[in-house]
N, C-alpha and C positions, 0 to 999 in steps of 0.2 A: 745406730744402723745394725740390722742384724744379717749375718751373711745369707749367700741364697740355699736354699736348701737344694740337695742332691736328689735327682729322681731315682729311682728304683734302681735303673741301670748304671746308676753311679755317675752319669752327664750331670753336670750341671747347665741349666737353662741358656743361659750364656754363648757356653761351651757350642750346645745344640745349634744356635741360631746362626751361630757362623759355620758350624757344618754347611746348614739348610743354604745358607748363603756363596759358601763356597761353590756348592756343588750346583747351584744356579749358573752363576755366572759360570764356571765350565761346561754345563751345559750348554747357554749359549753363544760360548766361544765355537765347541764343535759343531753350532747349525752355523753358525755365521761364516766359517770355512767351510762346510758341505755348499751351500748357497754361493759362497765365493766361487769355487770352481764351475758349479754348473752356470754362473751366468758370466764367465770370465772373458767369454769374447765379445760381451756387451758394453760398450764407453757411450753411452746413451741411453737416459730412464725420460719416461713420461713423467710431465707434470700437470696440475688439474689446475687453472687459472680463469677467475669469471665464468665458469661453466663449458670451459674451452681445453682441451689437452695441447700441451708442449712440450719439449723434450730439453734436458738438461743434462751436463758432460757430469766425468767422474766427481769435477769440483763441484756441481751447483749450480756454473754459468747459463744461463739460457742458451741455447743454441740451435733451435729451430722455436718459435714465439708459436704461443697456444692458435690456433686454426684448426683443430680435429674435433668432432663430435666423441671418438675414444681413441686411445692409443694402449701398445700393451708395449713393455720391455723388447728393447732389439734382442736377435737373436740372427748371429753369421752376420753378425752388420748390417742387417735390417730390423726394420721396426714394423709392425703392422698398424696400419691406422684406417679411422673410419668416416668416411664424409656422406651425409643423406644415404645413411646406411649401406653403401657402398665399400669393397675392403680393399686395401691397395698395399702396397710399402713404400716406406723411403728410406732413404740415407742417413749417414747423422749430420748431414749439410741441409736436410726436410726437402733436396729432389726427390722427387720420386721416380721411384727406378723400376717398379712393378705398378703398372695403370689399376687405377681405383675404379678395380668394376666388376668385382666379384660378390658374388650375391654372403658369400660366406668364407672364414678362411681359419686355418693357426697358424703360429711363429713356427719360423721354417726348425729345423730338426734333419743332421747329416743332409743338408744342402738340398732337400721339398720340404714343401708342405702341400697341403691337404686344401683344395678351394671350391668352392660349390660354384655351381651354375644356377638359377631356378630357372632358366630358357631349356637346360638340359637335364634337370631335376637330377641332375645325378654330381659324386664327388668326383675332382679330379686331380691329378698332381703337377706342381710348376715348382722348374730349377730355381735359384736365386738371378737368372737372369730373367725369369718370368715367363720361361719357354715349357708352354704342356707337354712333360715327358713322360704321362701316364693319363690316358685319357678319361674323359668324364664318363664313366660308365659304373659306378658303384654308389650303392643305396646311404652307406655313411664308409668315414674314413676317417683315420687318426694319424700320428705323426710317426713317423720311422722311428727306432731306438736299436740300438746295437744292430743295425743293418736289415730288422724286421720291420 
């Protein structure tokens, strides 16, 4: 066996891979905590079963069974989901707490979000109790972030 040869900058090959490797996995240690905090008031993820979304706790339990055409991660303890193309939320009990009947919608952000109308062609804004506190009257609309 003959040893490994030294590259130019004096690393050996070795050496190299477990830098490359180190410095992976801390890499993905600091997204997986960057992502931990921003979804940190989420204890409910969608899951994709038979062609169908359902939501599962922090552990993996099922806790609301697949019944949505799409779901997206809660957000403020809600979740948005989608039935015959209709957008609504629910709980993480799968009530729903905002009626599914929005032509369009996003995951709430500082307590709105943003839901379309196409009867009013225009964007509007509803609390997490699902009450219009910004009316439909704008061409497109996005989510709140640091109070903008």
């Amino acid at each position: 066996m003959s040893a490994q040869p030294e590259r130019a900058d004096g690393i050996k090959p070795t050496m190299s891979k477990a830098l490359t490797t180190l410095f992976i996995v801390l890499f993905l240690l600091l997204i997986s905590k960057v992502e931990g905090q921003r979804r940190s008031s989420s204890d409910f993820f969608p899951f994709l079963s038979k062609g169908k979304w359902g939501f599962v706790d922090k552990l993996g339990k099922v806790i609301v069974e697949p019944q949505f055409e799409a779901a997206w991660p809660a957000t403020e303890g809600l979740a948005m989901v989608r039935i015959e193309g209709k957008y609504g939320f629910i709980d993480k009990t799968g009530k729903v707490v905002i009626e599914i009947k929005y032509d369009g919608a996003y995951s709430f952000s500082e307590g709105l979000t943003a839901v379309y109308s196409r009867e009013e062609n225009k964007w509007g804004y509803i609390n997490t109790k699902g009450k219009l506190v910004i009316p439909f009257k704008y061409s497109s609309a996005y989510n709140f972030k640091e109070g903008v």
